[in-house]
C-alpha positions as CSV (number, residue, x, y, z in Angstrom):
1,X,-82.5,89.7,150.5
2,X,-83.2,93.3,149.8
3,X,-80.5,96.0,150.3
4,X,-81.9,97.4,154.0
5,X,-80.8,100.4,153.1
6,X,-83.9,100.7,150.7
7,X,-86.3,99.7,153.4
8,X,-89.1,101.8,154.3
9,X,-89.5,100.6,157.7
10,X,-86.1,101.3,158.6
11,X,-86.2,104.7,157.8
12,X,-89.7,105.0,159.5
13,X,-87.8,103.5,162.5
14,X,-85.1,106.4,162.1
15,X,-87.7,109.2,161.9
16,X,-89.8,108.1,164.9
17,X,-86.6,108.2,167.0
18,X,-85.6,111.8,165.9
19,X,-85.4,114.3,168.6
20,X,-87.1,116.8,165.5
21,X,-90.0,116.7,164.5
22,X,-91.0,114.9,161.0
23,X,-94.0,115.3,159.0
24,X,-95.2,114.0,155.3
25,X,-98.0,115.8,154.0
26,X,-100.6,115.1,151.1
27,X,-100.7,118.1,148.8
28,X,-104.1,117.3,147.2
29,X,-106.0,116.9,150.6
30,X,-103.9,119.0,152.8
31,X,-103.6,115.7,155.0
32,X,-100.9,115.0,157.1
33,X,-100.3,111.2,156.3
34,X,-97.3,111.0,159.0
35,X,-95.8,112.6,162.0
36,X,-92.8,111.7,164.0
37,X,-93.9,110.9,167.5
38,X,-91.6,113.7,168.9
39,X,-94.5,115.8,167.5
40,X,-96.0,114.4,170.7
41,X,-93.3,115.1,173.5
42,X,-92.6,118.9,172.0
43,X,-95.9,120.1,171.1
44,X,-98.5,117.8,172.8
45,X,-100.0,116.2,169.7
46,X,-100.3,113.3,167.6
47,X,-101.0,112.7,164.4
48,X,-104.8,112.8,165.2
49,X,-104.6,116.3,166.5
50,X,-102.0,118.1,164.5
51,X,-104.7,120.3,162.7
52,X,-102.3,123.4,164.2
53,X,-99.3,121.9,162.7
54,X,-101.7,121.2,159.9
55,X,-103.1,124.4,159.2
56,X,-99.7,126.2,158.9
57,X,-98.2,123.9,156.5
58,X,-101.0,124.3,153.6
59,X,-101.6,128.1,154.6
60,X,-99.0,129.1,151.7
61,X,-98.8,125.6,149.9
62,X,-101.7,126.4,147.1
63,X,-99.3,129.5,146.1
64,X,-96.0,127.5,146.8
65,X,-97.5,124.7,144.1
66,X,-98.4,127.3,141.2
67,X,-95.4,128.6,141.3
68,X,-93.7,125.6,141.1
69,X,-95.6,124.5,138.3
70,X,-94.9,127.8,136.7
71,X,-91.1,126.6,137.2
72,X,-90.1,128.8,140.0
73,X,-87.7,125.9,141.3
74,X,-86.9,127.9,144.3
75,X,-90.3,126.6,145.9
76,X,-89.0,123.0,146.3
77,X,-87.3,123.5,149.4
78,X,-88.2,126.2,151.6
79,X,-87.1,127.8,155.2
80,X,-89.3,130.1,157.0
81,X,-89.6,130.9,161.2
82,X,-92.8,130.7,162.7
83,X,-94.7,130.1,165.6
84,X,-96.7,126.7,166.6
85,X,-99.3,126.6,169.4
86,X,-98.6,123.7,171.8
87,X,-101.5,121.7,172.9
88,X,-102.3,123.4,175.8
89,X,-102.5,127.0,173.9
90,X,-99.4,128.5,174.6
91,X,-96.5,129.6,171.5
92,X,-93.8,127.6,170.7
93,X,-91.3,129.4,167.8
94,X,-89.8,127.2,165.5
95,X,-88.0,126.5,162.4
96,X,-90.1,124.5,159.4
97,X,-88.0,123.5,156.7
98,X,-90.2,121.5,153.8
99,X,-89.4,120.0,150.6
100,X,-92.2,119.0,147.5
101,X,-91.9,115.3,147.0
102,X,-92.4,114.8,142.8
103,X,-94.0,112.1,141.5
104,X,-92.4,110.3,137.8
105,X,-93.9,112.9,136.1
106,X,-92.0,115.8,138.1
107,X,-95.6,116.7,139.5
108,X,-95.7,117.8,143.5
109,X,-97.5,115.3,145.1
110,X,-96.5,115.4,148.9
111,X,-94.4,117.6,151.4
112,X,-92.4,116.3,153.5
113,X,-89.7,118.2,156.3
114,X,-88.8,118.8,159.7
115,X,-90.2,121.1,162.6
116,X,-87.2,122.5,164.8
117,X,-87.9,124.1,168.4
118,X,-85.8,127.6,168.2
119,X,-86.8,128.5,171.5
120,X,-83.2,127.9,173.1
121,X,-81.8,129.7,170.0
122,X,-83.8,132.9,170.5
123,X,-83.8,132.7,173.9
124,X,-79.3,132.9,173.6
125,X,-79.7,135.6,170.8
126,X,-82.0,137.8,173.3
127,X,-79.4,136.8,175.6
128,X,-76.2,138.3,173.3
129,X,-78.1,141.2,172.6
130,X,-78.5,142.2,176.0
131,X,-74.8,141.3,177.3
132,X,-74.1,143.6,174.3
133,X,-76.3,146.5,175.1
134,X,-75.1,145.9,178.6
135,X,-71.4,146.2,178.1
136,X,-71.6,148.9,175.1
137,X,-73.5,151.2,178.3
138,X,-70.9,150.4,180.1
139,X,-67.9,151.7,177.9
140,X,-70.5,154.6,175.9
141,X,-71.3,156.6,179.7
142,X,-67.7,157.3,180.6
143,X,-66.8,158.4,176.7
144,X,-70.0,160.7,176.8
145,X,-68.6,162.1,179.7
146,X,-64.9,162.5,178.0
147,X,-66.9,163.3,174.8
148,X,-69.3,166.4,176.6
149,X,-66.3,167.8,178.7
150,X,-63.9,168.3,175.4
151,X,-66.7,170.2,173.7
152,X,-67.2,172.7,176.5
153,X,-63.1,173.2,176.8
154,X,-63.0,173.6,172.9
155,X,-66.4,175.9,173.8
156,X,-64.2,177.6,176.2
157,X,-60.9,177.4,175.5
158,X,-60.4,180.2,172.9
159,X,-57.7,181.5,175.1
160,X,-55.8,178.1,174.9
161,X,-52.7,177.9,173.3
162,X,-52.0,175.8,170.0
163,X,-50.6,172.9,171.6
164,X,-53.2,172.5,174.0
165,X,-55.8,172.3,171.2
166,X,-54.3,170.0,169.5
167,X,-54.4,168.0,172.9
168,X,-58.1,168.8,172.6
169,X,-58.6,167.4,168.8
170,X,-56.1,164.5,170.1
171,X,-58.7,163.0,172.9
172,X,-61.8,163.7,170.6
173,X,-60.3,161.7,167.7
174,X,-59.7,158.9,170.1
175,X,-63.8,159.2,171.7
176,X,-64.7,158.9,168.5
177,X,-62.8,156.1,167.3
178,X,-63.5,153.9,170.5
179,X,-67.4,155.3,169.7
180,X,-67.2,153.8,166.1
181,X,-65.7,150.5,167.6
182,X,-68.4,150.3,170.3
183,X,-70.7,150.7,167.5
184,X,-69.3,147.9,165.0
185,X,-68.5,145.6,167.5
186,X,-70.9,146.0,170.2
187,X,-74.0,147.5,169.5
188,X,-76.9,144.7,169.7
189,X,-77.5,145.5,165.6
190,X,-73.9,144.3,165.2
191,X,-75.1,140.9,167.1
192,X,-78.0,140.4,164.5
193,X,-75.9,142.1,161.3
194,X,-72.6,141.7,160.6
195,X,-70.7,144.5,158.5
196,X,-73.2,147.2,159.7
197,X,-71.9,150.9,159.2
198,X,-72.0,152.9,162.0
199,X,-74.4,155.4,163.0
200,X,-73.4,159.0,162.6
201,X,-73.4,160.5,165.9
202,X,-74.4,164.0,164.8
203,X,-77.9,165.9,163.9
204,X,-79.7,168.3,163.0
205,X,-81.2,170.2,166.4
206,X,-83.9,171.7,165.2
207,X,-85.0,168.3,162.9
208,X,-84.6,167.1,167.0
209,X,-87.0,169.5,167.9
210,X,-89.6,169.4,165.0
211,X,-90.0,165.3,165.6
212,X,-90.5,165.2,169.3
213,X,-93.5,168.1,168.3
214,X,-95.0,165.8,165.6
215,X,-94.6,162.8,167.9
216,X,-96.2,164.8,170.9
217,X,-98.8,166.5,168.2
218,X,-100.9,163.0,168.6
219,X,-101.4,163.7,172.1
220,X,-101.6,167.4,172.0
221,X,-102.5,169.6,169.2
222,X,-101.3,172.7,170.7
223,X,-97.4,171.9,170.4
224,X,-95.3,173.9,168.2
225,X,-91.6,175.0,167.6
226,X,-89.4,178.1,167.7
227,X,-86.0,178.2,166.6
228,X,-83.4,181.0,166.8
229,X,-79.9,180.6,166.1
230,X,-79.1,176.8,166.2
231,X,-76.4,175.3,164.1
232,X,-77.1,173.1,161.5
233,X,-75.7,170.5,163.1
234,X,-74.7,169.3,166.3
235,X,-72.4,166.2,167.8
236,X,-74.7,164.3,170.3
237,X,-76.1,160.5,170.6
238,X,-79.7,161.4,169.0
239,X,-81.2,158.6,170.5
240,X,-80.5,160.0,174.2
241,X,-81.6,163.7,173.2
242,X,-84.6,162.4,171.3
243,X,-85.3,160.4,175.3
244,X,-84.8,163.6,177.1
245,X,-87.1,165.9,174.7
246,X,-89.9,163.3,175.1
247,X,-89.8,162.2,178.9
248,X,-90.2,166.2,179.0
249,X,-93.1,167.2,176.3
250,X,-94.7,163.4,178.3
251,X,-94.3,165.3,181.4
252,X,-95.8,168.7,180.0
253,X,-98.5,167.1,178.4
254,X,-99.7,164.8,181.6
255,X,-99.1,168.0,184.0
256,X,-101.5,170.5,182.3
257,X,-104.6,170.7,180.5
258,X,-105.9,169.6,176.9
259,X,-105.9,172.8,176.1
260,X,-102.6,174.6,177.1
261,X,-99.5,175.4,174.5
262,X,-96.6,173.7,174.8
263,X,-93.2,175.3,173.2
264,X,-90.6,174.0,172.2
265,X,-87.0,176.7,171.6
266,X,-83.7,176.2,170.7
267,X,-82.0,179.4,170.2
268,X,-77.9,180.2,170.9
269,X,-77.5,180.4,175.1
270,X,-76.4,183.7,176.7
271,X,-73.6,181.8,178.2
272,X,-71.9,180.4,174.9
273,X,-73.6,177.0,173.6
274,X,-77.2,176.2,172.5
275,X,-80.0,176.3,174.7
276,X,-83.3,173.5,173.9
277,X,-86.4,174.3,175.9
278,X,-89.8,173.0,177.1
279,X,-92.1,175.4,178.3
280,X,-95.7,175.1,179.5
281,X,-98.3,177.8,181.5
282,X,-99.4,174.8,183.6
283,X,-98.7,174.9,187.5
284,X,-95.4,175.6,188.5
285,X,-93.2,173.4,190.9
286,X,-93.4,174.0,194.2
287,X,-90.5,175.3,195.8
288,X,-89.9,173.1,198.5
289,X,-90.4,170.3,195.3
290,X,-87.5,172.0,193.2
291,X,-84.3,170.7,194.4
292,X,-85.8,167.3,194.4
293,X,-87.2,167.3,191.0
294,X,-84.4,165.6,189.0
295,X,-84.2,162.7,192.2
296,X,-84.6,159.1,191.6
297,X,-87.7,158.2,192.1
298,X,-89.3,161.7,193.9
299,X,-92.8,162.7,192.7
300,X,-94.3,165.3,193.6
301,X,-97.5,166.2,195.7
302,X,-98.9,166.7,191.7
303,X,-98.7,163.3,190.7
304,X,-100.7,162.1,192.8
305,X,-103.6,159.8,191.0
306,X,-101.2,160.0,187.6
307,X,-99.3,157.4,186.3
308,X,-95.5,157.4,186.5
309,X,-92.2,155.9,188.1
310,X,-90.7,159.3,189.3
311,X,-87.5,158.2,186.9
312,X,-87.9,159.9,184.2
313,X,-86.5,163.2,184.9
314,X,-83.6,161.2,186.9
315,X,-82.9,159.8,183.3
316,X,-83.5,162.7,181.2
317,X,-80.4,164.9,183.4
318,X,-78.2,161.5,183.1
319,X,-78.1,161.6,179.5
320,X,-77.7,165.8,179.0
321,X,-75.4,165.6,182.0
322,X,-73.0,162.6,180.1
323,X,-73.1,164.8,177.3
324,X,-71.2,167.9,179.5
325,X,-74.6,169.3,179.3
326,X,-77.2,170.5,182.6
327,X,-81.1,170.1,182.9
328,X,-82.8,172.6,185.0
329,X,-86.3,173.7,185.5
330,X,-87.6,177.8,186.4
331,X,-90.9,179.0,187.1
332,X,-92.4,181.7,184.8
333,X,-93.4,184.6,187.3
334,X,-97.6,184.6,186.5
335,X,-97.6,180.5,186.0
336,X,-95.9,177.8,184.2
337,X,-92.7,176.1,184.1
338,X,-90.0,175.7,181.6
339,X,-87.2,173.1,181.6
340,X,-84.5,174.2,179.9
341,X,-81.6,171.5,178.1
342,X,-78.2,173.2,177.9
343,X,-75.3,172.0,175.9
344,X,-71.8,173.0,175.1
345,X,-72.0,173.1,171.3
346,X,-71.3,176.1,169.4
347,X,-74.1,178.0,167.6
């Protein structure tokens, strides 16, 4: 009797009662010459209609086979992430991992491997990231906060004796350090990358300034930049300045006409600190519209027929305000409006 362990319809028998999916393609016609029947409960096809599963499999093989035969030995087992359309149209992502089946002569004749549904998989990682983002929020607002108030009391404090500053230096070395371990530990990137650096938390103001211009330049030609005074660096979370500077330019641009300036300053503030401005000659806000402006959700009687959530000013004054900074708006006396972004950062 033969060894069962050599017989073909056992291990047919093994495949077809797989919870993955199993496949053993002809290279020279492209056919699929088997597929497991879970094919049939995951995707919604069977052998007969695979021409989806089908059609991704040879879409690289003619490539995959030259090299082989041009000894690149890497091509006889590969791993790639893709999507597969289920039966009834919608995108299922999965994991296809093939191998080239050689005949005696060490030619590729077939390819055979496995279809894994990542769906669950994805769906977890999306998950991770999120709790991450979540609970890094969580921990980054109140150190903003701690971080924002110690640069205006070092602004501030010239008057402050020696020990006291070296309180100062104290609780910014220990923002930062929690800010680098929220970073390496927390940060979403961390979830997907292990052993990534962390971002420096400092910038150029004006290179601030000069890329919310170029990004708002597709919108509006007329946009341009002034600078007067601005250090060459300053310590903020770029990514919540570069927010605030477009949720205003987005808000100057959809408020007056195609053909109006807009200006972008940053110059040194009168009151110590820099000073980063948007300024427009579009309608001003109405008074009795002021003191709601910053509100969350309040638009105004000029939004009417414009799209919008009224949040993003409420955002925009959360993130200067986290950084011990204020957002206010003024009208210009003939017409126009400028909001101006200070912060407690010496020039």
């Amino acid at each position: 009797m033969d060894d069962p362990a050599f017989n073909p319809e056992l291990y047919k028998q093994i495949l077809d009662n797989s919870s993955e999916v199993h496949f053993l393609l002809d290279c020279e016609s492209g056919r699929i010459q088997y597929l497991s029947p879970a094919a049939g409960r995951r995707f919604g096809y069977n052998l007969e209609r695979a021409q989806a599963l089908s059609d991704l499999l040879v879409a690289d093989l003619p490539l995959r086979l030259e090299r082989f035969a041009a000894g690149e030995r890497s091509r006889l087992r590969v791993r790639r992430e893709l999507e597969v359309a289920h039966a009834d149209g919608h995108l299922i992502p999965v994991e296809i991992e093939s191998t080239l089946v050689l005949n005696d002569i060490g030619a590729a004749v077939a390819l055979s491997g496995s279809v894994r549904d990542v769906s669950e998989r994805q769906q977890w990682q999306k998950q991770q990231k999120k709790f991450a983002s979540m609970l890094s929020h969580e921990f980054r607002t109140p150190l903003s906060t701690i971080d924002g108030a110690i640069q205006r009391l070092e602004m501030t404090g010239a008057h402050h004796d020696e020990a006291t500053r070296k309180r100062y230096t104290k609780i910014q070395n220990a923002v930062e350090r929690l800010l680098a371990m929220l970073d390496e530990y927390l940060s979403p990137e961390r979830m997907a990358s292990i052993g990534r650096r962390r971002q420096p938390n400092e910038v150029s103001p004006l290179a601030l300034l000069e890329h919310a211009a170029g990004q708002a330049q597709a919108r509006r030609a007329a946009v341009r930049v002034v600078e007067d005074g601005l250090p060459q660096w300053m310590r903020c979370d770029p990514v919540g300045m570069r927010l605030v500077l477009d949720i205003l330019l987005d808000n100057a641009i959809k408020y007056t006409d195609d053909s109006d300036e807009i200006t972008l300053v940053g110059k040194k503030a009168t009151e110590g600190g820099i000073e980063l401005s948007v300024s427009d000659r579009g309608a001003g806000i109405p008074a009795d519209e002021v003191g709601k402006l910053f509100d969350r959700g309040f638009r105004g009687r000029a939004a009417d027929g414009i799209p919008g959530s009224g949040l993003g000013l409420y955002m925009a004054r959360a993130v200067v305000e986290v950084h011990g900074g204020t957002l206010t708006v003024e009208n210009f006396a003939e017409s126009g409006k400028k909001f101006r972004i200070w912060l407690p950062i010496p020039a």
